[in-house]
N, C-alpha and C positions, 0 to 999 in steps of 0.2 A: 593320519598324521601321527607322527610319533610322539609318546611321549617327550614335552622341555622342560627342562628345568623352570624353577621359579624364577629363580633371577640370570639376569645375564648380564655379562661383561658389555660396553660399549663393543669390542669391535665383534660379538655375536650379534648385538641387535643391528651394530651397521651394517655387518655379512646379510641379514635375514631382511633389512629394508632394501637391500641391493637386490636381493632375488626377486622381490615381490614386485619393484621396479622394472626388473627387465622382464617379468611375468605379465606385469599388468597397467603396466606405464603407456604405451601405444591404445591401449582400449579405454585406458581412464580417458585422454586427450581427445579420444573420438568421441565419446561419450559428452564430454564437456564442451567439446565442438556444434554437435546435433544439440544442445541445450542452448546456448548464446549467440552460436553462427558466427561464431569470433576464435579460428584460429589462435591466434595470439593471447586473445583473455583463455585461451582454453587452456593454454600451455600456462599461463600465469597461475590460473589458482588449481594446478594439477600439482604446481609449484610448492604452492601454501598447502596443499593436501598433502604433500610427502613431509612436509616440515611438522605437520599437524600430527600422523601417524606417527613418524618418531617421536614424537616428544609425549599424546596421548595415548594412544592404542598401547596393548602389551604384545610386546615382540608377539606371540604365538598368534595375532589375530594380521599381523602385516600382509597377510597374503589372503586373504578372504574376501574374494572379493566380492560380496552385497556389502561389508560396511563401505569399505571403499568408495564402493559408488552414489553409497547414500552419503556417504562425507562431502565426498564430491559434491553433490547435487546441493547437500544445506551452504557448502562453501560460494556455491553460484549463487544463489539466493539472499545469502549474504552481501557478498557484491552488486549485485542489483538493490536491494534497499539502500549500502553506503552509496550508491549513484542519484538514488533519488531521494536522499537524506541533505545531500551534499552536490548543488548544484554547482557547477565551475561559475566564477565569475570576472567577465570583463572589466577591464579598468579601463574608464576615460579620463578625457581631460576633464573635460565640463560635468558638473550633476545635470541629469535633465531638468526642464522645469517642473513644477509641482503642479498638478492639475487642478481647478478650482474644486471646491467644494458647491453643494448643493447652494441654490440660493433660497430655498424653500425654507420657511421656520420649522420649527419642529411644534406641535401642537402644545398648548399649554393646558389645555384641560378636556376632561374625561368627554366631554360634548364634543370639543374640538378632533380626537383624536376617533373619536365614532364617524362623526362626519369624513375624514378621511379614508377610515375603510370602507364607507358606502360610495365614497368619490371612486375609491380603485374599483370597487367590484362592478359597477355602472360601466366603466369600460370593456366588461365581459360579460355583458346581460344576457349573450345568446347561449354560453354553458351553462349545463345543467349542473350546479356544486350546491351540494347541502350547505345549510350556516355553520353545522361543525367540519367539514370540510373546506370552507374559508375560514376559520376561526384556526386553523392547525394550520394552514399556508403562514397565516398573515404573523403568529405568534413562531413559527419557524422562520419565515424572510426577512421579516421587520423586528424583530426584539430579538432573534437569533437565538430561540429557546430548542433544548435538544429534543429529540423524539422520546426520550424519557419524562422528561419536563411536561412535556407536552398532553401527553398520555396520564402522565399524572395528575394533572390539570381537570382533564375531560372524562379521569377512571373509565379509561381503554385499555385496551393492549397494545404496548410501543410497536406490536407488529402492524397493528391496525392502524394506526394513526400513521406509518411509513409508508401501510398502500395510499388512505388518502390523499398524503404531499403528493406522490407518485402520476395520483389518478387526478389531482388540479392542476400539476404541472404541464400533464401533458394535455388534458383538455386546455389548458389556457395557450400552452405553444399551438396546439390544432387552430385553437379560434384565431391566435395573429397569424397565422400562415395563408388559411383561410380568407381574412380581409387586408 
């Protein structure tokens, strides 16, 4: 590529966005098509990629194309997070109704609140789970404490205490599926 100057004029970088467009504009759109399976979203954010290159890239890199496509690709990825950041929402007439809440109390003391996890875990007496492998379910499901929390709690490592949720989750779905 030849030497460019540093700076260029508007209608240089719009001449050198044009070429790089008719260069690489049909393989960007197929490219982003094989990514989302969405003609149309392909064409949309091949859209926001040329708008992106003008305004960021430096003219001398418009036609190059691996950033290109890695623009492309973060631009799809993009779109896909603001879709499921950002769910559409139906308007009704009515609100639906509000579901009941549990009618169960909540335990008032350290006795009471024992006696309940030995209530749940009585329902799965035929897995094999350690007490700190129910002690990491019940303080993840029921208190909603993170696997950091958790682990710090029982000085583990938050990776170990992620297999055991893991390894009682799926033993306890085995055991319901089972009976």
């Amino acid at each position: 590529m030849p030497d460019l100057p540093p700076e260029f004029t508007a209608a240089e970088k719009e001449a050198l966005l044009s070429e790089a467009i008719d260069n690489w504009g049909a393989r960007i759109v197929k490219y982003l098509t094989s990514l989302c399976r969405d003609r149309e979203l392909a064409k949309d954010i091949a859209q926001k990629l040329w708008i992106y290159v003008y305004q960021a890239f430096n003219p001398w890199d418009y036609g190059h194309i691996g950033y290109l496509e890695r623009k492309a690709r973060n631009l799809w990825i993009d779109d896909l997070r603001h879709k499921g950041r950002r769910p559409e929402v139906d308007f009704v007439d009515q609100t639906p109704e509000q579901g009941t809440l549990s009618e169960a109390p909540e335990p008032q003391t350290a006795e009471r609140e024992e006696q309940l996890f030995a209530d749940f875990w009585d329902h799965f007496h035929g897995t094999e789970l350690t007490e700190q492998q129910k002690q990491i379910f019940w303080w993840h499901e029921r208190y909603g404490f993170t696997m950091q929390e958790v682990a710090e709690k029982l000085s583990i490592a938050k990776s170990t205490a992620h297999d055991h949720l893991k390894l009682v989750k799926s033993r306890c779905l085995n055991y319901l599926n089972q009976n």
